[in-house]
N, C-alpha and C positions, 0 to 999 in steps of 0.2 A: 426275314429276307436278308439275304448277305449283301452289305453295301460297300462300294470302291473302296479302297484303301485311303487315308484321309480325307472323306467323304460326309460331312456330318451331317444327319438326316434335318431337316428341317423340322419336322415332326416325329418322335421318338416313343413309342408307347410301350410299356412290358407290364405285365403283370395285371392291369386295372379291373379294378371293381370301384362301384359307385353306385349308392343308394340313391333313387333320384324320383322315385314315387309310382314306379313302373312294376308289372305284374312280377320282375326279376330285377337283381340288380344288371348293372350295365356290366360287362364283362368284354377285354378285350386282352387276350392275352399277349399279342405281339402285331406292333402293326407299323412301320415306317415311313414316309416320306422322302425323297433326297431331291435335292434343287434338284429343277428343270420337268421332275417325277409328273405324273398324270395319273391320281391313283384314283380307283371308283368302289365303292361302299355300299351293299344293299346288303340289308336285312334291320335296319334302326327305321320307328316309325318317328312321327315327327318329335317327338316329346325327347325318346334317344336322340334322335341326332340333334335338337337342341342344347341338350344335357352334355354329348359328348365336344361341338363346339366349343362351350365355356369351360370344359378340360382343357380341350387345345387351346383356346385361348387363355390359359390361366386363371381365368375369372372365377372359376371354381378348380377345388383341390380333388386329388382322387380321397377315398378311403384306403384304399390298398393299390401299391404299385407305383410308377413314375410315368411321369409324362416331361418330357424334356421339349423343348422351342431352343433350333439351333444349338440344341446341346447343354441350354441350362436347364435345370429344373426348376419348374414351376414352384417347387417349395421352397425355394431356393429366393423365390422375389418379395422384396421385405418394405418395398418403399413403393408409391403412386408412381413415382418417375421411371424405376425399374421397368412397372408391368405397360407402364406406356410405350416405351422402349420396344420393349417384345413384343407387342401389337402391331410394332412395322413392319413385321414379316409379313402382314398377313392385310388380305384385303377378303371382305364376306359379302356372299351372296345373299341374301336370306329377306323373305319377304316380311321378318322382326323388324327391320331394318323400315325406318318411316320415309311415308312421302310424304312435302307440303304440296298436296292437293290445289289449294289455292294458288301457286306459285308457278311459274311455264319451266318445260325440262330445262331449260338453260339455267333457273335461278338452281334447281334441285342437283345440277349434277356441280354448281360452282361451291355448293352448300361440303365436301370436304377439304378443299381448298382456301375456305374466306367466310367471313361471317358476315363481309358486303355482299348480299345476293338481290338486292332490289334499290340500285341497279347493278347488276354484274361490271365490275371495273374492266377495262379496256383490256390492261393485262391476261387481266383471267378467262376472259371471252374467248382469246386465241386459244389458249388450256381446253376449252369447256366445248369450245367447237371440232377438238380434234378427236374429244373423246366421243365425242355424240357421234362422225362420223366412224370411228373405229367399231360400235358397236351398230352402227347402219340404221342411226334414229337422226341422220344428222338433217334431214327435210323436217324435223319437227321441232327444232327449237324453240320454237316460241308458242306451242301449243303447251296449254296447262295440261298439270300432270293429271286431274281427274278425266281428261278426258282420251286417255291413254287406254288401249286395249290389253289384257293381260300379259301378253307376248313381249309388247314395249317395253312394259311397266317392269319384264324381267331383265331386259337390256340396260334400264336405266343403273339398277342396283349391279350389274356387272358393270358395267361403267364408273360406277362410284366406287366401287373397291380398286378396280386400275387405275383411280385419278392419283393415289399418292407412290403409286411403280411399287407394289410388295413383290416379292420373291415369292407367294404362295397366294392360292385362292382357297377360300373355303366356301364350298357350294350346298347350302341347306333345303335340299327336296324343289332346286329351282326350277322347274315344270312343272311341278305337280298342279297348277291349274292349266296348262297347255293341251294343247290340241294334239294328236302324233306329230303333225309334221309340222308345228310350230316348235316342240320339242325337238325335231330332227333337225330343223332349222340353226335353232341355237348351240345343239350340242356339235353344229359344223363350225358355227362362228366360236362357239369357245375355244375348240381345237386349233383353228385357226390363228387365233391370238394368242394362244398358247405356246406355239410353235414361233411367232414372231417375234414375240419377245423371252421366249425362251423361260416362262414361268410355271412354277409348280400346281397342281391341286389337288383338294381333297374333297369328293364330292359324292354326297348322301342323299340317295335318292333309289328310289324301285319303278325307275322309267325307262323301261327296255328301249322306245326309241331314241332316247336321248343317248342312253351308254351306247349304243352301233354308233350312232353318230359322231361320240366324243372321244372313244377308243380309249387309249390306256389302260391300265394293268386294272381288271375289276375282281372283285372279291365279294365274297356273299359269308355277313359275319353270323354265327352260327350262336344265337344269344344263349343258350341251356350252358354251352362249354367255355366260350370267348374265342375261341378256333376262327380264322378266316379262311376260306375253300375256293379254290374257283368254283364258279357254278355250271353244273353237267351241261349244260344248251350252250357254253362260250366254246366260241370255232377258233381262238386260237389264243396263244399264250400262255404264263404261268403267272398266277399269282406272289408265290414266294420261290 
């Protein structure tokens, strides 16, 4: 995809391959992000798009190709502090990502911001309540997280990735236990947030009602080649 003129992609991919235990390697031959971007990803089950997250995120290296974060490369990070650093870009969706069950949404959404979570300090309470209302869970603060519907429970983890402001999302299969129009739900309020604060994502998932809902540029990755395509049933746009 051709990007603005000093423009640097948030997410930069060319070339990759990556053995990762799957009936193929992962293969992606060109794929971008650029601030404020809304890009969407079908064809990775969940195994792929776990795999391909800790690409973008550095946490794993490719075999072949580059994968760059704001323009460095990932092989490029040699120290803990580095690959911490680069981690600020980025806030994730993904239901890897743990809840303390025992603890009410106010302790679990304070849990990226503080490691006082019982009791949430004063300070962080004002943080914790703005973000619970931004994601539309804000009447339930004080309900433990086990007893959270799976809908919630995916608001919360969108919630915790915006609680430290990243420039990008990364969204791992986030509906795939939702209902259609709990998925059509959310993929309104993601767009929505998105558009407010003007942040990027990248988001892997084969949830047709979710993508109507959340718009942005989709792509259907074609694993045999690493080719991304639009996919023939999208009414409008271009991919690359």
């Amino acid at each position: 995809m051709a990007q603005l003129a000093n423009v640097v992609p948030l997410v930069e991919i060319t070339g990759l391959r990556k053995q990762y235990g799957g009936l193929r390697p992962l293969r992606i031959n060109a794929l971008s992000v650029a601030p404020g971007e809304r890009v969407t990803l079908r064809g990775l089950d969940a195994q792929a798009a776990e795999m391909l997250v800790l690409l973008v995120t550095g946490a794993s290296l490719p075999d072949e190709g580059t994968v760059r974060i704001a323009g460095g490369d990932t092989r490029e990070i040699s120290t803990d502090t580095q690959w911490l650093t680069s981690l600020d870009v980025f806030g994730m969706v993904t239901a890897r990502a743990v809840l303390l069950d025992s603890l009410t949404l106010e302790s679990n959404l304070a849990l990226p911001l503080t490691l006082s979570i019982d009791p949430v300090s004063i300070e962080v309470r004002a943080t914790v309540a703005a973000l619970a209302q931004e994601v539309e869970l804000d009447s339930a603060l004080s309900a433990h997280a086990n007893t959270l519907a799976e809908g919630a429970r995916v608001r919360v983890h969108l919630a915790r990735a915006l609680a430290t402001e990243p420039r990008m999302l990364l969204l791992e299969h986030p509906t795939a236990k939702l209902a259609s129009e709990e998925a059509t739900a959310f993929g309104r309020l993601l767009a929505a947030i998105a558009k407010r604060r003007n942040i990027a994502w990248l988001a892997l998932t084969e949830d047709e009602a979710f993508v109507e809902a959340a718009g942005g540029r989709l792509g259907q990755l074609v694993a045999a080649s690493g080719d991304i395509r639009v996919p023939a049933t999208r009414r409008w746009g271009r991919f690359w």
